[in-house]
GUKE-479255 format. One record per atom (N, C-alpha, C): z, y negated, x negated; residue in one letter. Coordinates in steps of 0.05 Angstrom, whole numbers, plus 5000, padded with zeros to 4 digits. Example, Ala and Ser with C-alpha at 12.3 -4.5 7.8 and 13.67 -1.06 7.14 Angstrom:
residues 2
515651144736A515650904754A515650664736A514250454743S514350214727S515749994742S
//
This chain:
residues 476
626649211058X627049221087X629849301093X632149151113X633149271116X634449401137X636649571135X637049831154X638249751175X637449721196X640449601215X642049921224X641450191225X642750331229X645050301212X647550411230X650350531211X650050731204X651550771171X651451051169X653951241186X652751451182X654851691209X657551651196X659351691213X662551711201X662052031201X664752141190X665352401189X665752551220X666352381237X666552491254X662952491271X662352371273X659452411280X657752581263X658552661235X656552761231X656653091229X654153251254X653953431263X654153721241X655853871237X655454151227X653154281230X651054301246X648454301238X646754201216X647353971211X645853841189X647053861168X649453951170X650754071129X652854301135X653154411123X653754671131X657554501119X659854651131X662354511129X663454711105X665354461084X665954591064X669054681066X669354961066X673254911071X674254861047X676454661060X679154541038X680754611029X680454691005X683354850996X685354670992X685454410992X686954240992X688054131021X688054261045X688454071068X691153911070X692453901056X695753751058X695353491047X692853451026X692153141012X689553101032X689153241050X687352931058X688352861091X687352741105X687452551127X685352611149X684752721170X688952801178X689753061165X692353011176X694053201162X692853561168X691753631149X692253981147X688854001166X686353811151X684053791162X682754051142X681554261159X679754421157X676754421131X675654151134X674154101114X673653861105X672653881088X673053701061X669653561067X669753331078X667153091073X666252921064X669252831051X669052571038X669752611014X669752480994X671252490961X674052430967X675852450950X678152300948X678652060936X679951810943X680051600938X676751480937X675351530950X673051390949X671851340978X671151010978X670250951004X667951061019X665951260994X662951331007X663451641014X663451741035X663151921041X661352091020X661252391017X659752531006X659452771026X657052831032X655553131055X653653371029X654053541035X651953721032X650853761054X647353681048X645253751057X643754041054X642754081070X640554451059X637754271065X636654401041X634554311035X632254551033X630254651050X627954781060X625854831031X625255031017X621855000995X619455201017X617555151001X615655331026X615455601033X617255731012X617555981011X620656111027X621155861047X623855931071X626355981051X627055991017X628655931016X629855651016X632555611007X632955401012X635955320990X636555060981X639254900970X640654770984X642454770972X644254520990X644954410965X644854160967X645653960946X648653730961X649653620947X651353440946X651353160945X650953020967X649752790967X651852580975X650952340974X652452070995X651251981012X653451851029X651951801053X649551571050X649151431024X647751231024X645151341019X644951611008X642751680978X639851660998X638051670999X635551540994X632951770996X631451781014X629452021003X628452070985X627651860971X626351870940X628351920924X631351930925X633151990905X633052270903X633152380934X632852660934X630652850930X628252730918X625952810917X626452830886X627852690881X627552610846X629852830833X631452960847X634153100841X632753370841X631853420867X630153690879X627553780853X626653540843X623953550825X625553690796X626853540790X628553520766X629353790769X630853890786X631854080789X629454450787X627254380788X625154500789X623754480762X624554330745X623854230719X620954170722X620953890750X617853830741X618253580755X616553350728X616753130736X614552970746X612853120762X610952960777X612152820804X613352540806X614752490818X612552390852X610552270851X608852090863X608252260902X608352490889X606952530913X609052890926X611952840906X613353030928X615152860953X615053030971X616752800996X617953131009X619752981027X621453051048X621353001084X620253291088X618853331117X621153401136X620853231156X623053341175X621253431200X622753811204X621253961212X622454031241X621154031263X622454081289X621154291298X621454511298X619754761298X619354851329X620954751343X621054771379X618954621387X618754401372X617054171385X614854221374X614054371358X612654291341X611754051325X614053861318X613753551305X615453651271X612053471254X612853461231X612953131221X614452971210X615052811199X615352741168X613452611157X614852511129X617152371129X619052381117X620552131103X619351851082X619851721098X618851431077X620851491054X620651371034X621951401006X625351251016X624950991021X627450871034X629350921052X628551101069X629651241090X632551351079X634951391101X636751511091X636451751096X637651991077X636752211092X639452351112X642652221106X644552341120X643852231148X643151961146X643051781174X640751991196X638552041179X636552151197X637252441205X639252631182X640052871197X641952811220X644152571217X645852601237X644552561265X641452511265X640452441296X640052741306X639352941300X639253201309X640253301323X639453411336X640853551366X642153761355X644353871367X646154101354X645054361363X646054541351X644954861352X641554861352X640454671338X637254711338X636654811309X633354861316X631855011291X630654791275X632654521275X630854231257X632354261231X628954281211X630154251178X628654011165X630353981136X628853921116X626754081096X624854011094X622554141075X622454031059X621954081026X621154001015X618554090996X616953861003X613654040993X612453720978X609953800973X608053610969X606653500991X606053260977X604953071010X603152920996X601052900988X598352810974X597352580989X597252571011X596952411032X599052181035X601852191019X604251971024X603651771015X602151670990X600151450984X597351430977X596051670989X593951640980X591951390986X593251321014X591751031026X591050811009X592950800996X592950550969X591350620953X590550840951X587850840926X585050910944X585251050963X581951020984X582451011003X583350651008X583950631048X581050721064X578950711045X576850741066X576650941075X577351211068X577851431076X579751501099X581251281110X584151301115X583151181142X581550911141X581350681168X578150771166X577150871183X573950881206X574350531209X571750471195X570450191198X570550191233X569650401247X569150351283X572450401296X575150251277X577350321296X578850131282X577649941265X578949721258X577649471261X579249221279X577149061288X578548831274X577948531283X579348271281X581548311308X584348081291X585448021307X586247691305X588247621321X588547321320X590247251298X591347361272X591947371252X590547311230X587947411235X586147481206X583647271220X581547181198X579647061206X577847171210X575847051235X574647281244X571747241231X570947411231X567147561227X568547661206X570947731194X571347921170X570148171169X569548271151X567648591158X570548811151X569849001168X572349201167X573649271147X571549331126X572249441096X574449171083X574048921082X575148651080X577948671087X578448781119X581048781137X583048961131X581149251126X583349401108X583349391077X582849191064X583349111036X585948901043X584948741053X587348631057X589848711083X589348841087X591949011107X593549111085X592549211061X593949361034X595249161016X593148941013X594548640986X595448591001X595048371024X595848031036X598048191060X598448381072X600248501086X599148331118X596848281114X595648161141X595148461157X593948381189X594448521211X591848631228X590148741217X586948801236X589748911259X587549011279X587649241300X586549411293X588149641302X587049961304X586549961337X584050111346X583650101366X581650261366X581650471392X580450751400X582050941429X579551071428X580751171459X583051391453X584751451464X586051701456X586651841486X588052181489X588352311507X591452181503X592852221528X595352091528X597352221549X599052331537X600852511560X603652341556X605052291575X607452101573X609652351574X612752261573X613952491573X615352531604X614852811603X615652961627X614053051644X610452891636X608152951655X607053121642X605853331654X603853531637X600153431646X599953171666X596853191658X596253001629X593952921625X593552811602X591152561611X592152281604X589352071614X588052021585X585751911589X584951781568X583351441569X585851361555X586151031558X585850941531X585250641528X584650521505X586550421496X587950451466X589950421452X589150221440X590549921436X591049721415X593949761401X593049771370X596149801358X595449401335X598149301341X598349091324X600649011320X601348801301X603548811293X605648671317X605148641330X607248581352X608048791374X606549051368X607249331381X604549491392X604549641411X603349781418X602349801441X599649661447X598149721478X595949901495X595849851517X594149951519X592649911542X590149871546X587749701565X588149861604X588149681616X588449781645X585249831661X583649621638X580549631648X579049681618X578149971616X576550021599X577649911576X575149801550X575749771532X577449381525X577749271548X578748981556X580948941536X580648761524X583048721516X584548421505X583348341534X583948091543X587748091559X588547891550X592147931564X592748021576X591947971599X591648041636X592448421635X590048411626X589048671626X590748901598X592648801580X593548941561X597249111572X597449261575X599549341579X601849401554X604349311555X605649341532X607249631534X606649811508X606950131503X609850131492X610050011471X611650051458X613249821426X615749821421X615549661388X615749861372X613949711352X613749921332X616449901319X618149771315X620249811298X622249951311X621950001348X624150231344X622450521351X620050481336X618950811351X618550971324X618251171319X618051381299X615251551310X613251591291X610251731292X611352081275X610552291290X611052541283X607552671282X607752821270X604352951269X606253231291X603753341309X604553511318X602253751316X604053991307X602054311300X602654481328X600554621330X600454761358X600154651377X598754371375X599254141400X597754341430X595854431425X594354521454X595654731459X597654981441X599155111459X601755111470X602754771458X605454771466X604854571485X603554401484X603854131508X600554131519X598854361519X595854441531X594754151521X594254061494X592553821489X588953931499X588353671503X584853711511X583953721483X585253631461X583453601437X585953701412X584853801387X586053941375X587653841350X586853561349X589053421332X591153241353X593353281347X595853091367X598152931350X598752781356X601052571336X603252491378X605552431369X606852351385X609152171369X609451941390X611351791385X613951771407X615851691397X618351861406X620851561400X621751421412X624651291407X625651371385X626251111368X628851301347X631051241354X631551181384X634451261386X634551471410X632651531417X631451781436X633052001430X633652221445X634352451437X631352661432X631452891422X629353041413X628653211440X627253121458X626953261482X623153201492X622453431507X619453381505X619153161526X621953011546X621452931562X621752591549X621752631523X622552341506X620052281486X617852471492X616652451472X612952371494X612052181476X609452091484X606952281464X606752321483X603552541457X601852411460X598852351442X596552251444X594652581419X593252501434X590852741431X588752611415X586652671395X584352581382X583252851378X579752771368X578152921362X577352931337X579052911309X578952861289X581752841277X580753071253X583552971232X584352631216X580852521222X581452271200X582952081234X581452111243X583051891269X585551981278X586852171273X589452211278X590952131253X589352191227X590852011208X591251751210X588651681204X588951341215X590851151235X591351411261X592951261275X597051241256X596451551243X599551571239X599651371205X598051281195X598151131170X598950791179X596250801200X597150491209X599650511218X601150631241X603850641248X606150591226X605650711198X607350721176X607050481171X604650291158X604050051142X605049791168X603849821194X605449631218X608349611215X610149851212X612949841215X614249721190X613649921171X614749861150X613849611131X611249561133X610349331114X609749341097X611249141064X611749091040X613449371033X615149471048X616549661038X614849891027X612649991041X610950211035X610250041007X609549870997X608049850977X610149770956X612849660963X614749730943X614849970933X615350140955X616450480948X613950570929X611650480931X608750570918X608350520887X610050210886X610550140858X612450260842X614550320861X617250330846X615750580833X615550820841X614351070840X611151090815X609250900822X608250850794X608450800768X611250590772X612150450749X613950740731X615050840749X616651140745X614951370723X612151330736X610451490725X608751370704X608651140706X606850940677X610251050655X611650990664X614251060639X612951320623X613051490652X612251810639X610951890618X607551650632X606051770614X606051590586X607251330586X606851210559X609151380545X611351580559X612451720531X610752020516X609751990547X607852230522X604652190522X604251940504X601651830500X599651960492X601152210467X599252390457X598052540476X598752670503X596952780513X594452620527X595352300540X592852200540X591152170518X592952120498X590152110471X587552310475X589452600487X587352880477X586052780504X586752670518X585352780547X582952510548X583052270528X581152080527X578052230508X579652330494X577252480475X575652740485X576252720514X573552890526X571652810528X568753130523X566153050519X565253210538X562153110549X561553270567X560753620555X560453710563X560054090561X557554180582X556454380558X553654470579X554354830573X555454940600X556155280584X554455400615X551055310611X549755430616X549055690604X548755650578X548155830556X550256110562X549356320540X550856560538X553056530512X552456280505X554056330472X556256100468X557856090491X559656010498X560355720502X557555540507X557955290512X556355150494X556454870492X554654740468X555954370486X556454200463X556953970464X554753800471X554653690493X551853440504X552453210491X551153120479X552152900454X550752680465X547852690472X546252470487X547752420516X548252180513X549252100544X547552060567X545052020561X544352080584X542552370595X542552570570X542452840582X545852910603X547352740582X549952890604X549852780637X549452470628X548452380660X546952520678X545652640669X543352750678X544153110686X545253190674X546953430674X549253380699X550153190705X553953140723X551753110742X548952950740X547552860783X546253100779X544953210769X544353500774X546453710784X548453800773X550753940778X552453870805X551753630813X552953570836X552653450857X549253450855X547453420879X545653730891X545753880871X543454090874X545854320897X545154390920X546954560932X545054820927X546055030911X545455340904X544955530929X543855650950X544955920954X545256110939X548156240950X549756470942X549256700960X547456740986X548156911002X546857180991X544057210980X543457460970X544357540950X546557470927X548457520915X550757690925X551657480946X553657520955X553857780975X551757850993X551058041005X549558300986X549158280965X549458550947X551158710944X553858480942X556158620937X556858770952X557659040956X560059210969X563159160970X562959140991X566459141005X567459340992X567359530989X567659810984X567659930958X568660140947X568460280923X568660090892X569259930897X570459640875X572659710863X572359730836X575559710826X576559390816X578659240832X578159060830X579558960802X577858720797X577758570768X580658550753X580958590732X583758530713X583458260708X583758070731X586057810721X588157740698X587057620687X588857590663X591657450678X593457420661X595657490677X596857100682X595556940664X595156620661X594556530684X592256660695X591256560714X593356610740X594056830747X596456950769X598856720758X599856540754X601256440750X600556170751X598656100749X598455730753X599455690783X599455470789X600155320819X598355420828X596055330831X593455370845X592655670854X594455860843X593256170850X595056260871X593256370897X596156410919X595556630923X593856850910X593457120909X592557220944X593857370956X592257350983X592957261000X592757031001X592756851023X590256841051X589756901067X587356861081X585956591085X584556571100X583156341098X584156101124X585456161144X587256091165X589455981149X590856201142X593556081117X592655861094X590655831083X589155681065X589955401080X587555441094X587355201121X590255051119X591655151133X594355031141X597055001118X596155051098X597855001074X596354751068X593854801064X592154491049X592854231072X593254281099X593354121117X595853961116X598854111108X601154071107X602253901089X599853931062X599853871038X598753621046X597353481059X596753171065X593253211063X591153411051X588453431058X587353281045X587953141023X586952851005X584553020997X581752940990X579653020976X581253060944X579853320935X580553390915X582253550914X584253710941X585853790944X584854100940X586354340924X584554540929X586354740916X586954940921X587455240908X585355430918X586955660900X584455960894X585956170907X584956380923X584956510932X584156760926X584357080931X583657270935X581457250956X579457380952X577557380979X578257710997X578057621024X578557811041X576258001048X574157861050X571658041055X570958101030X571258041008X568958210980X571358250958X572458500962X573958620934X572958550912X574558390893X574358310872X572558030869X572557900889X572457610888X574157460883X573857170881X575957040886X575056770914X576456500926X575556340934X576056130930X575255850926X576555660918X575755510949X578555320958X579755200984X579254940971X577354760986X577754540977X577154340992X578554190991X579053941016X576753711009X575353581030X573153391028X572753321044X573753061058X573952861080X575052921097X577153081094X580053151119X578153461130X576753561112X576053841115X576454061104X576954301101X576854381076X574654611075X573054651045X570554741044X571955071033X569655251036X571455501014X568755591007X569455610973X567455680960X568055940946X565556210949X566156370936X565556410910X567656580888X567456630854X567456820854X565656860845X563757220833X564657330810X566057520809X566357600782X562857720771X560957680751X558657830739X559957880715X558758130706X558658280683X555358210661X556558060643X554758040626X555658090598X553558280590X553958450560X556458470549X557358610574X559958810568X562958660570X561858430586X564258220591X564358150615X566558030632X567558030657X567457660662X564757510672X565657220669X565657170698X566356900711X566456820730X564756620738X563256600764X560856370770X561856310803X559656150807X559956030832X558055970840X555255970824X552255800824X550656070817X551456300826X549056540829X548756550793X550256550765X550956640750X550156420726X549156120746X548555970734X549455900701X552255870714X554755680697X555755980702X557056040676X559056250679X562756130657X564656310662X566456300662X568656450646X570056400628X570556820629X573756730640X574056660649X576656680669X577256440697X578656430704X579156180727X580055910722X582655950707X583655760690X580855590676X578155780664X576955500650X575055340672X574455550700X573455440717X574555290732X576955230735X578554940749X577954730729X579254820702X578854580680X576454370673X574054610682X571054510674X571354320705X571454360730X571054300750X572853930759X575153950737X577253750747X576353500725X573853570713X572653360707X569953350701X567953560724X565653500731X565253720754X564253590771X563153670799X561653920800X560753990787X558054150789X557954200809X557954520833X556254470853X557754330874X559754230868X561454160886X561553850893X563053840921X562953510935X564053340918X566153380897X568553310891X569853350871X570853240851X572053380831X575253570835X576253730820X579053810830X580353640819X582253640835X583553430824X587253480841X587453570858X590653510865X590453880878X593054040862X592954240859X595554370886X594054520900X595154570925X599054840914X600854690911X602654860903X604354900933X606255210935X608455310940X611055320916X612755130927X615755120906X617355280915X618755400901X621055580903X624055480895X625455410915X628055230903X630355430900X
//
């Protein structure tokens, strides 16, 4: 795809978005006896330092060009952290006034997109995990509600939904997204609710009900000059009627609430849906370039270190019902029979759980393995849980462990399942003079955390889901 923006000259590009480097050289560069230093010498590409955001509010500034690429800088930032899971870190641009969060597409420039920033504001770069940046490509059905994708005059019709978003992903063909949304334009504070058609020729919306016959279609917007932002705090900053909000905004707009269109939903998956289609409408083939390029990155990875798939092919199922530390299920279909048991049967925990005392607990010695994986955020509450897993993209399978707030010397495991997240509590029990960990009323026991993620990230037991994508905070 390509860019028709210019990139910023030196003079447009704002001291807000890179902090200015002084020149100890000002007599060699142009003009004469200039203050700071932006460009290289003898070289046509400009070079900026950027500051770059981790979740823990510190932050880098790296050294970039004006050409470099989000995914270049995802790949520098990773590297730089000595971790090469490349697929699913990205770069959020964060407007903390507005409450608007934004991914970066991989292609995106990232000097071009700081230089649009308004000066003296609180807009950063973040850099986190985004689980959600391709997850579509591996379960669109999760992504498109069969009741908000229809036929359009592109595709042939009586196609069944599931069909339209298969091929919206291969054939780069065009369903409709279509559903009611709350709708506040900019500068008005009431809110209507009108019927939205999104297709690849832009963005409408019905003057009579759900009509969406010509006459009757009003033209909203093109998608190729509009930009989709998720918005946090939507009902206390702009009073939404409903508690998920996305707004679309000009990208040549300035950052003002009177430039920005909000729409309101009653669901995390239909606010995704709207901001996924918006990505795959604009961008195209490019999302699924950037998807490959980024696979092929990672097929490298893993064919150089084959040996660990070897160990990780030669798993067997495990039954550590028992007290004597497990036993190998050798018959396959006792194990079959063991994974739909384990992950159909839902346990109560509450007269367990209500034994326990808040109170007079000395709490458990954590081995010190466990306080150190990604997945352990020690006391985090359950609010903070929430909105870390949300930030993180919400993909099923998504999940970290927690401290529990109500029962000293618990723990909780956060885990995401259909743009929800579940929290399950871990009991430390004492059996014959040992400290294990359960979840199933002392069913399945444990003797630490670490083996109860491990057991869990490749069998369900009581859970919706396997674990599978591990909820981290980076420190840059």
């Amino acid at each position: 795809m390509t860019n028709t923006h210019s990139f910023p000259s030196k003079e447009e590009f704002r001291a807000s978005s890179a902090p200015l480097i002084p020149n100890p050289f000002p007599e060699l560069c142009s003009p004469k006896h200039s203050p700071v230093l932006s460009g290289s010498l003898g070289s046509k590409s400009l070079t900026y330092v950027i500051r770059i955001f981790g979740d823990d509010k510190h932050s880098r500034s790296i050294l970039v060009s004006s050409g470099v690429t989000a995914h270049v800088v995802c790949r520098m930032l990773a590297q730089s952290i000595h971790c090469m899971d490349e697929e699913s870190w990205a770069l959020i641009e964060h407007h903390s006034a507005l409450g608007l969060d934004r991914c970066l597409e991989d292609h995106e420039l990232v000097v071009q997109i700081q230089s649009s920033w308004p000066e003296d504001s609180d807009t950063k770069m973040i850099f986190r995990k985004n689980y959600a940046k391709y997850e579509f490509f591996k379960t669109p059905k999760s992504f498109f509600p069969e009741h908000m994708i229809s036929d359009s005059a592109a595709v042939t019709k009586g196609t069944s939904p599931s069909e339209l978003v298969q091929n919206l992903l291969k054939c780069g063909s065009c369903p409709e997204i279509q559903d009611f949304l709350y709708v506040r334009e900019g500068g008005k504070k009431s809110w209507k609710k009108l019927y939205y058609v999104l297709r690849r020729s832009g963005l409408y919306f019905s003057i009579k009900g759900q009509s969406k016959e010509p006459r009757h279609l009003q033209f909203a917007g093109d998608l190729q000059d509009l930009d989709v932002f998720t918005v946090f705090n939507g009902r206390k900053l702009y009073g939404a009627p409903e508690p998920y909000v996305f707004c679309i905004k000009a990208s040549k707009d300035r950052f003002r609430c009177q430039d920005l269109k909000l729409m309101s939903v009653d669901s995390e998956q239909r606010r995704t849906c709207w901001i996924t289609a918006f990505r795959l409408f604009k961008h195209g083939k490019q999302l699924q370039c950037n998807y490959q390029l980024v696979q092929s990155r990672i097929n490298i990875h893993n064919f150089q270190n084959s040996k660990f798939t070897d160990r990780e092919s030669s798993m067997v199922a495990m039954d550590f019902s028992g007290k004597s530390g497990g036993r190998v299920i050798q018959n396959p279909h006792e194990a079959q029979n063991a994974v739909q048991e384990e992950g159909h049967v839902w346990r109560k925990r509450e007269t367990l759980r209500h034994n326990l005392s808040t109170s007079g607990h000395t709490p458990v010695s954590l081995p010190e393995v466990n306080r150190v994986q990604p997945w352990f955020h020690g006391g985090l509450s359950r609010a903070e849980a929430e909105k870390l897993l949300e930030e993180q993209g919400q993909v099923d399978g998504m999940f970290l462990i927690r401290d529990s707030k109500l029962h000293m010397s618990c723990f909780v495991l956060s885990l995401c399942y259909k743009m929800k997240t579940k929290h399950y509590i871990i009991i430390p029990l004492e059996v014959e003079g040992g400290i294990f960990c359960t979840m199933d009323d002392g069913l399945t026991l444990f003797t630490d955390l670490l083996q109860l993620v491990e057991f869990h990230q490749i069998n369900r037991g009581i859970l919706p889901v396997c674990l599978k994508y591990p909820c981290t905070c980076i420190a840059l």
